[in-house]
N, C-alpha and C positions, 0 to 999 in steps of 0.2 A: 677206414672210412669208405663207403660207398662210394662210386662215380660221382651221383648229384652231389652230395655234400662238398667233396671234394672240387666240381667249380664252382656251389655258391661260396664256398668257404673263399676261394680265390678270386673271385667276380667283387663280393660284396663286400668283403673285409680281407683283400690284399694281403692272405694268409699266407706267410711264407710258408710254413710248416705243410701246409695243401701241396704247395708248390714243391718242395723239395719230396714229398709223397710222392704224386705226381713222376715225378725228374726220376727217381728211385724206379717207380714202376713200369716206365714206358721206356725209358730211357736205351735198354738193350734192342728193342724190337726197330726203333727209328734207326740205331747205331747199325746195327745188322741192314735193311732199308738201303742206306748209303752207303756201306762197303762193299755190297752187292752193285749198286750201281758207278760206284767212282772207282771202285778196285785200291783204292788207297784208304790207310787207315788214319792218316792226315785229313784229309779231306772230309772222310766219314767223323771225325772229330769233330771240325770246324762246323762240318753242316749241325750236327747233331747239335751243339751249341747256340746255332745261327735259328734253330726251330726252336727251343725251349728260351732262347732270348723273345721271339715272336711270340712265342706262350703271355709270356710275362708282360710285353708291350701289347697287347690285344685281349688281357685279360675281361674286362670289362665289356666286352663284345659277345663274348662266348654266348652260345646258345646253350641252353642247358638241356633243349630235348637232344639234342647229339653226343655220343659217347665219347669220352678224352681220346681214345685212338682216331676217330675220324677228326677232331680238331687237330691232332699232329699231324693227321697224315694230309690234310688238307695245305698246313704249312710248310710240312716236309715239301711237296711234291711244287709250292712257290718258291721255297728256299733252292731246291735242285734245279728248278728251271734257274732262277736268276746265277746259281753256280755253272750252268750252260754257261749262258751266254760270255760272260767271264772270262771262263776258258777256253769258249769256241776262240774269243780275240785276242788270249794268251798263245794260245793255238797257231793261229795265222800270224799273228807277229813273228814266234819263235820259225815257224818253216822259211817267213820272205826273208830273213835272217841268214839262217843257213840255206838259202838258195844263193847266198853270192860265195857260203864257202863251204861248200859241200867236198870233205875231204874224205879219201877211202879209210874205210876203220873196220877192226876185225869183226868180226862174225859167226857165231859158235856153228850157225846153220851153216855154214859155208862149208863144215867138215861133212856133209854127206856129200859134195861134189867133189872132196880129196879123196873118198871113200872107192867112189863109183869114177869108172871112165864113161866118156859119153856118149858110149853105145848102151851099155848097160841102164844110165839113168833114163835116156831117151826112151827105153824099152819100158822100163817102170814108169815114165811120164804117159805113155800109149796110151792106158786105162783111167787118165784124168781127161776133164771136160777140154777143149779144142783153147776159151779161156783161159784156162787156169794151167794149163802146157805152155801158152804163149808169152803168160807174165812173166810164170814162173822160169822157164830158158830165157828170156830178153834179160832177165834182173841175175840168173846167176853165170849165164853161159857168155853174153853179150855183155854185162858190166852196167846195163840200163841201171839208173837211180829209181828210188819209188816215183820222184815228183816226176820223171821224165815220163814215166810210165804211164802214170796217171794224165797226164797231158795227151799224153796219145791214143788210151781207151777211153779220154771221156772220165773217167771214175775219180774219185776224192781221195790222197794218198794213206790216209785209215784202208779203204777197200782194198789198196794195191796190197798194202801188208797184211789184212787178213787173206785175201790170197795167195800170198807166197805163205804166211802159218801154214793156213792148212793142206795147203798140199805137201807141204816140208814134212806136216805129222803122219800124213798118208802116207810118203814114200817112207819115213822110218818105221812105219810097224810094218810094211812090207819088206823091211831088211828081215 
C-alpha cells in the first residue's frame, strides 16, 4: 500500500492491518533514532513502542499531506523529550543518593596510571588543553570525585567524565 492509503486506511477505518504495515515499515529507522540517541537498547525499545503506541492513540489526527516518517518522527522527537525529563530526575535522584555514599571502586582507566609514573604521564598530559590536564590530575592523581569536581569547575558531572574519557583515549593511543 502507498503512504496515503496507508493513513486513510488507519485515520478512517482503525485498520490494524495499515497499522501493523506501517510498525513493519518504519519500525527499524525509529529503533535505530533511539539507540543512537539513548545508547541503550532497553530504552530504544520502550521509546520505540511509546511512538508507535502515540501512532495508534493519535490516529484520527493524522494529517494526510505529511509522510508517515515525519508523523513518527514528530512523536519520536515528544516521546524522547518526555524520556529526558524522566531521566534527567532519575538522574539527580540516583547521584544525591550516592553523594552520602560515595565509596572507592575499581576502574579499568585507572590502569594507565599503574602503567606510567608521574613524570612520564605529566609529560604526555603537557599536550592536553590546561582544562582537561587539571581534571584529569585532580580525579586520578589527587583522588577528586567527578561530583567534587564538578563543583569546583562549575560543569555538570556527565562533562567531568567525558573529560576524563577523552583525555584517557588520547593518552592511550599515545602509548
Amino acid at each position: 500500500m502507498e503512504e496515503i492509503k496507508l493513513i486513510s486506511a488507519l485515520k478512517y477505518c482503525d485498520d490494524t492491518e495499515a497499522y501493523e504495515t506501517i510498525f513493519n515499515l518504519h519500525k527499524a529507522k525509529v529503533y535505530g533514532f533511539f539507540l543512537k540517541k539513548t545508547s541503550s537498547e532497553d530504552d530504544a525499545k520502550d521509546l520505540l513502542q511509546n511512538v508507535f503506541l502515540r501512532l495508534w492513540k493519535y490516529r484520527k489526527t493524522m494529517n494526510e499531506d505529511l509522510l508517515i516518517d515525519q508523523h513518527l518522527f514528530q512523536y519520536a522527537k515528544a516521546v524522547y523529550i518526555d524520556w529526558l525529563r524522566v531521566h534527567k530526575k532519575q538522574t539527580t535522584s540516583i547521584q544525591n543518593e550516592s553523594l552520602q555514599y560515595e565509596l572507592p571502586h575499581y576502574n579499568p582507566s585507572n590502569d594507565i596510571i599503574t602503567i606510567l609514573d608521574t613524570d612520564n604521564l605529566l609529560q604526555l598530559l603537557h599536550s592536553e588543553s590546561a582544562l582537561n590536564r587539571q581534571i584529569f590530575y585532580l580525579n586520578k592523581m589527587e583522588g577528586y570525585s567527578y561530583h567534587q569536581l564538578s563543583q569546583k569547575f562549575s560543569l555538570s558531572v556527565k562533562s567531568i567524565d567525558n573529560y576524563i574519557n577523552k583525555t584517557l583515549k588520547r593518552l592511550k593511543k599515545k602509548l
